[in-house]
C-alpha positions as CSV (number, residue, x, y, z in Angstrom):
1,X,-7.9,-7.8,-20.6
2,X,-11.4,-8.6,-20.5
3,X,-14.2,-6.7,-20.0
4,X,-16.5,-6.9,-17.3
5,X,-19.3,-4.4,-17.9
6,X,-20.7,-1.9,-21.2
7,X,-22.6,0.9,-20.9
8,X,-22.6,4.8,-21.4
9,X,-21.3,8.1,-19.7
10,X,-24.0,10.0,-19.9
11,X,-24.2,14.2,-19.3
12,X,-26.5,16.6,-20.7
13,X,-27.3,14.8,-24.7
14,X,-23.6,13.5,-24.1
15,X,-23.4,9.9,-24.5
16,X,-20.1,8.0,-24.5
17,X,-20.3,4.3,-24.9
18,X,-17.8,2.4,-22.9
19,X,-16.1,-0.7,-21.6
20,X,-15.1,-1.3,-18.2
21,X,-12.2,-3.6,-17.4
22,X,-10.7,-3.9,-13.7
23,X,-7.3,-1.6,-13.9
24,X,-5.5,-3.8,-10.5
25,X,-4.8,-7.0,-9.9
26,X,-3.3,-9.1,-6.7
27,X,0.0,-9.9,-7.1
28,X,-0.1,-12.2,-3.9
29,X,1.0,-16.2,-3.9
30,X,-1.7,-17.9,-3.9
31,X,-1.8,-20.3,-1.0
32,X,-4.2,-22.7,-0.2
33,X,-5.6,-24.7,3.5
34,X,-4.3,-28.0,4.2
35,X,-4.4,-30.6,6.6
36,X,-1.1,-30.2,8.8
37,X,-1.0,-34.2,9.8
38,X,-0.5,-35.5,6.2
39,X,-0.9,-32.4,3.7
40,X,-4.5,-33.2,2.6
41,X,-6.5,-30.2,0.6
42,X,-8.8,-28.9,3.3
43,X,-12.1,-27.8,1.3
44,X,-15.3,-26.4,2.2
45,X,-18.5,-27.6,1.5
46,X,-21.8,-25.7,1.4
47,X,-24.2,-27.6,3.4
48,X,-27.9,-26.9,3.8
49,X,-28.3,-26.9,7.5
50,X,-32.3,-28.8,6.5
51,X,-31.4,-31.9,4.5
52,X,-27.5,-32.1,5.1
53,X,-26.7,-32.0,1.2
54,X,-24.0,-30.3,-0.1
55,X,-25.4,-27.2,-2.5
56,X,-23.9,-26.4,-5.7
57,X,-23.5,-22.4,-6.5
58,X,-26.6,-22.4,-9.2
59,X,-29.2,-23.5,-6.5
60,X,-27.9,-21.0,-4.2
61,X,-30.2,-17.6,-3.2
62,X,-29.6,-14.9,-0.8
63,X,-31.9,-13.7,2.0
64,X,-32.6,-11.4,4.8
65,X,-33.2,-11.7,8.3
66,X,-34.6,-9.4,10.9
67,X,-34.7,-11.9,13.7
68,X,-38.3,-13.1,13.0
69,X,-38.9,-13.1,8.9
70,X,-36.4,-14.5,6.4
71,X,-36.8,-13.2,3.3
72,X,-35.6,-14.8,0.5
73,X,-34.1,-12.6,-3.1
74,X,-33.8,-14.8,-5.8
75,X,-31.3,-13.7,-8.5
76,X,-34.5,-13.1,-10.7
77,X,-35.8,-10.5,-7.7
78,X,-31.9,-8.8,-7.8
79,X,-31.2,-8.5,-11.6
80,X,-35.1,-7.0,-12.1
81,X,-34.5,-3.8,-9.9
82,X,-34.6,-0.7,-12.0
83,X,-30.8,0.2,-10.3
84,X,-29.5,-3.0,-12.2
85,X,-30.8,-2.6,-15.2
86,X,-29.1,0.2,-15.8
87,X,-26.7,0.7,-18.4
88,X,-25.1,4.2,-17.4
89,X,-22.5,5.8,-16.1
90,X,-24.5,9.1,-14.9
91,X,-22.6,12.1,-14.4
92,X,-23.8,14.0,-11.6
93,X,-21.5,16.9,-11.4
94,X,-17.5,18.6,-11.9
95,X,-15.9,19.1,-8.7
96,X,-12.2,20.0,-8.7
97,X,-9.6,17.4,-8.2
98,X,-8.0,18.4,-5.0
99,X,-11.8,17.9,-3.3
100,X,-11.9,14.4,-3.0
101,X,-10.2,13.0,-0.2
102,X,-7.8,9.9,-1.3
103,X,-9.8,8.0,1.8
104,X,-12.9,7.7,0.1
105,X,-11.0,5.7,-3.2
106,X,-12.2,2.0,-3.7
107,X,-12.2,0.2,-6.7
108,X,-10.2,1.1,-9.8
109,X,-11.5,0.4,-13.6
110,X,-10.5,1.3,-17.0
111,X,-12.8,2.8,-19.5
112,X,-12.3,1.9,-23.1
113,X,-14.6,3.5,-25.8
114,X,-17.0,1.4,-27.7
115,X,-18.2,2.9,-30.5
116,X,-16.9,3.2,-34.5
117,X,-15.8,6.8,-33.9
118,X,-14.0,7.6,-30.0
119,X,-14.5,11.4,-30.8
120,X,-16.9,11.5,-27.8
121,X,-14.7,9.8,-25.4
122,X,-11.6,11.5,-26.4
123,X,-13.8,15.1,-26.0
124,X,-14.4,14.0,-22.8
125,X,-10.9,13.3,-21.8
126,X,-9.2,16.5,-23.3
127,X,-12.4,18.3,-21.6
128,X,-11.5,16.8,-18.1
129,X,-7.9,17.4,-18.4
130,X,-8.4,21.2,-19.6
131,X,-10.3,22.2,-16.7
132,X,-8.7,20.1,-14.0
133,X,-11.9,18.5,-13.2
134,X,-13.2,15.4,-11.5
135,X,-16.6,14.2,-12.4
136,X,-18.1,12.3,-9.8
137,X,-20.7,9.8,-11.3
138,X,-23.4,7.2,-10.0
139,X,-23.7,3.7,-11.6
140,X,-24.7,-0.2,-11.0
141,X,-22.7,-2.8,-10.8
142,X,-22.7,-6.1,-9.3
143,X,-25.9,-5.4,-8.3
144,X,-24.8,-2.4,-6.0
145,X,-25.6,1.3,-7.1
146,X,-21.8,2.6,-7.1
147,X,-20.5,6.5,-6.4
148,X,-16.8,6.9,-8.3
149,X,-14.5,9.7,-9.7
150,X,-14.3,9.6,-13.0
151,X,-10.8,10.8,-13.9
152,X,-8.0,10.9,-16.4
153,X,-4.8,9.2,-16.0
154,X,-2.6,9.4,-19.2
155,X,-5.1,9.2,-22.2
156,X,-7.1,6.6,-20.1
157,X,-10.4,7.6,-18.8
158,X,-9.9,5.8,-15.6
159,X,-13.2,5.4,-12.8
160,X,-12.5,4.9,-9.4
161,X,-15.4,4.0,-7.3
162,X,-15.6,5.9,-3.7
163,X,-17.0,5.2,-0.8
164,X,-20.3,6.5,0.5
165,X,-20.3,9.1,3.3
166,X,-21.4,7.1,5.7
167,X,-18.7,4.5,5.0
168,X,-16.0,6.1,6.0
169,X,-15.5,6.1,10.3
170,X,-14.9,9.5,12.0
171,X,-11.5,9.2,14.0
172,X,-11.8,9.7,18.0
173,X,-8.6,9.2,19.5
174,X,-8.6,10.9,23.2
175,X,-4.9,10.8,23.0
176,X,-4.2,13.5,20.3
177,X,-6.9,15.7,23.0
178,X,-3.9,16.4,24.7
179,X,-2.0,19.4,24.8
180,X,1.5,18.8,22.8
181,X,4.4,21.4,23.1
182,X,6.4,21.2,19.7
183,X,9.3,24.0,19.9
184,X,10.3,25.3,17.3
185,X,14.0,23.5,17.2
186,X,11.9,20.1,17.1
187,X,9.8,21.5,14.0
188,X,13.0,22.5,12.5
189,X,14.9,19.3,12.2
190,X,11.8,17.5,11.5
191,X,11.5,19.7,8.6
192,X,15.3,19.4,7.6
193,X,14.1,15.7,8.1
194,X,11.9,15.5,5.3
195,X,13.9,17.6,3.0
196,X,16.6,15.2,3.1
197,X,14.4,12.3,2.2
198,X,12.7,14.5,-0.7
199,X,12.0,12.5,-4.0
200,X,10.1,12.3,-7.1
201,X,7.6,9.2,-6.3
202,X,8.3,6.1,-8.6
203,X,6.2,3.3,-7.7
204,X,8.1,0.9,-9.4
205,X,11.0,1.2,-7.5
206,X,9.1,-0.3,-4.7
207,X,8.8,-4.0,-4.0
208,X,6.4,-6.3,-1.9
209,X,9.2,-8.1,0.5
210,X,6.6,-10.2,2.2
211,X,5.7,-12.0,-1.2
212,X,8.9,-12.3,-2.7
213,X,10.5,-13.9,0.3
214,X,7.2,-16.3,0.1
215,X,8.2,-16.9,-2.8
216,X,11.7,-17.5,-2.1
217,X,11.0,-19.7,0.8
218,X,8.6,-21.9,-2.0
219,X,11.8,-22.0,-4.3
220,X,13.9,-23.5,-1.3
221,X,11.2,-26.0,-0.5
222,X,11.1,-27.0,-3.7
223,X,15.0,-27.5,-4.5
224,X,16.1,-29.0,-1.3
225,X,12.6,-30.9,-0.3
226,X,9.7,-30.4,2.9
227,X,12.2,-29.4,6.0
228,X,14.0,-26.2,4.9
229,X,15.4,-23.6,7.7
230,X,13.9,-20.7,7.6
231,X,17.4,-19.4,9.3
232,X,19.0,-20.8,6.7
233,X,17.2,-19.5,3.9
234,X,17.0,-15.9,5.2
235,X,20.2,-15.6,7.5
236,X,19.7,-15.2,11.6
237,X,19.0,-12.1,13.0
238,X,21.7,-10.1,14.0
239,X,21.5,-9.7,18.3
240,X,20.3,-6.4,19.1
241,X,18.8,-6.6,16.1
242,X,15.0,-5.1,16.8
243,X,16.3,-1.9,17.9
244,X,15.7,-0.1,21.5
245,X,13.1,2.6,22.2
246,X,13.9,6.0,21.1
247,X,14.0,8.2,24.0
248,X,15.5,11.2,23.0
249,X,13.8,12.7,20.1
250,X,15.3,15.7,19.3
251,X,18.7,13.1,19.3
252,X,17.1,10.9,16.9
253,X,16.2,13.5,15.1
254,X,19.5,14.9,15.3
255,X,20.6,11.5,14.0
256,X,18.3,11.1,11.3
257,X,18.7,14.2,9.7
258,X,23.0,13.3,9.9
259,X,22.5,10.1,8.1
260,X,20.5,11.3,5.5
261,X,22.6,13.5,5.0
262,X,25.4,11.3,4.7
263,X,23.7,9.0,2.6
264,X,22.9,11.7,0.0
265,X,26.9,12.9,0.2
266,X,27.6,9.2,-1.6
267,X,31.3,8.9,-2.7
268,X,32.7,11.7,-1.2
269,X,30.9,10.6,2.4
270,X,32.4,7.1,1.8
271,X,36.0,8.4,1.2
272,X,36.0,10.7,4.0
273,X,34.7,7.8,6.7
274,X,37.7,6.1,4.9
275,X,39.9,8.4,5.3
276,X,39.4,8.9,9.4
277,X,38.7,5.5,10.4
278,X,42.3,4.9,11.5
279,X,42.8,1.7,9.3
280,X,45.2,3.2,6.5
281,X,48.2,5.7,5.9
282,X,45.2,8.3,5.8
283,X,44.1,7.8,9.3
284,X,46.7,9.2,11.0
285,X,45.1,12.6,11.4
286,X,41.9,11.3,12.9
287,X,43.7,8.6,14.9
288,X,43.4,9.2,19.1
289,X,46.3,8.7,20.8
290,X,44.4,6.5,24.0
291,X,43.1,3.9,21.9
292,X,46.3,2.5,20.7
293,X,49.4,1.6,22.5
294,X,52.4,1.8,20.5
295,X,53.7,-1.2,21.6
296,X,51.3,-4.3,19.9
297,X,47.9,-1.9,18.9
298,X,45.7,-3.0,21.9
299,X,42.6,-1.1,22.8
300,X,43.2,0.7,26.0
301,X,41.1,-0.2,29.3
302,X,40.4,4.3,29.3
303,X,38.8,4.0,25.3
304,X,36.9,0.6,25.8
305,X,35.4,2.2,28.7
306,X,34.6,5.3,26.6
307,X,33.1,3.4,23.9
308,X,31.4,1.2,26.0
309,X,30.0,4.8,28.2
310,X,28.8,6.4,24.3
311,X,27.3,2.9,23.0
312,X,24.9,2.9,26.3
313,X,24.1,6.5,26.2
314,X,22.5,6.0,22.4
């Protein structure tokens, strides 16, 4: 990794050189614009709007406009303010951990110490862990004065950068004004619910579907040339596929909670479906007599009709 900024945590007479290095990265394939007629790289150019000629990045300023002054910064006006020149990560108080809300959470960057000795930094860190505290710090970077969390994760001083209050958008949803009767039978098996999907939360387990079946579609484009089947690639959609609108929801619910619990039984679920699906020398106990003549094994008309009846009512 490289790093992208140095400076200090400072507190009190406490200072704590350190490096900052970016602790995320995208994982997304990276696509690019083309023309759809023949394939042709689609680029854009930055054009000054006076002369017509295309700018290159080093003659490029920023500026403001109210709607009658345009004010140009240069990048000599941005990297002279005093916010910029600072070299500090300024502690500005220990909150407890539980107090910042996970909405306000940005950015997220490493902090490596950068001295001889990492006695200060590794004070820091044991100090943090010890008291279960979060300091919340103020800093500039990329020429923006930055509020973050300042944290430890593992034996990693880790610094998150928040968002500012005024950032964050109040929700005002005139639905949820309504008055909503929840019995308690619905809170129930909405809480047997969650139980059965109850887990210790490994991230890793997890994958991005989207990008790796981007990235198998590129694979097939590549073996078998330009005109590839999506279909193909990825199998057709079942019909009925997309699933109907739950109506009932203590039933789904009801249904939920069933599976789940089915799921969790593993083999001993899986032998007993076995066991009463009628298909086998086991079956015979769970067998009903109306859906089989005993002449040639044809569905009846009367247990069609019931299945049919139970497949409409879900």
């Amino acid at each position: 990794m490289r790093a992208i900024w140095k400076g200090a945590v400072t507190f009190g007479l406490v200072n704590v050189p350190v490096k900052l290095y970016s602790a995320t990265e995208d994982h997304d394939v990276p696509l690019h614009q083309v023309h759809d007629k023949d394939g042709g790289r689609i680029r854009y150019k930055r054009v000054c709007e006076l002369d017509g000629e295309v700018v290159p990045y080093e003659h490029i300023d920023r500026a403001y406009d109210d709607g009658e002054h345009t004010v140009v910064i240069t990048k000599d006006d941005l990297a002279a303010l005093p916010a910029e020149s600072n070299r500090e990560i300024e502690v500005v108080e220990f909150v407890p951990s539980d107090q910042i809300d996970p909405i306000m959470y940005d950015r997220t960057y490493y902090l490596e110490p950068d001295s001889k000795s990492p006695k200060a930094y590794v004070l820091l860190r044991r100090t943090l862990e010890e008291t279960d505290r979060t300091a919340v710090v103020k800093f500039a970077l990329r020429q923006r004065t930055r509020l973050a969390a300042l944290r430890v994760r593992d034996d990693v001083l880790v610094l998150q950068t928040l968002l500012w209050a005024d950032e964050v958008r109040e929700p005002s949803f005139g639905s949820l004004d309504e008055d909503v009767r929840i019995s308690s039978t619905e809170l129930k098996m909405s809480q047997q619910l969650v139980a059965s999907f109850e887990s210790e939360f490994s991230p890793e387990e997890f994958e991005d579907e989207y990008q790796a079946q981007l990235r198998q579609l590129i694979e097939a484009k590549i073996e078998q040339g330009e005109a590839v089947d999506t279909a193909a690639t990825f199998g057709a959609k079942a019909e009925g596929e997309e699933g109907a609108e739950v109506i009932d929801l203590m039933e789904a619910l009801r249904r939920s909670v069933e599976s789940a619990k089915g799921g969790k039984k593993g083999g001993d679920g899986a032998a007993k479906g076995k066991s009463g699906s009628g298909g086998g020398s086991g079956g015979r106990g769970t067998q009903s007599k109306g859906t089989q003549s005993k002449g040639g094994g044809k569905a009846s008309s009367k247990g069609a009709s019931k299945e049919s009846k139970e497949r409409v009512a879900r």
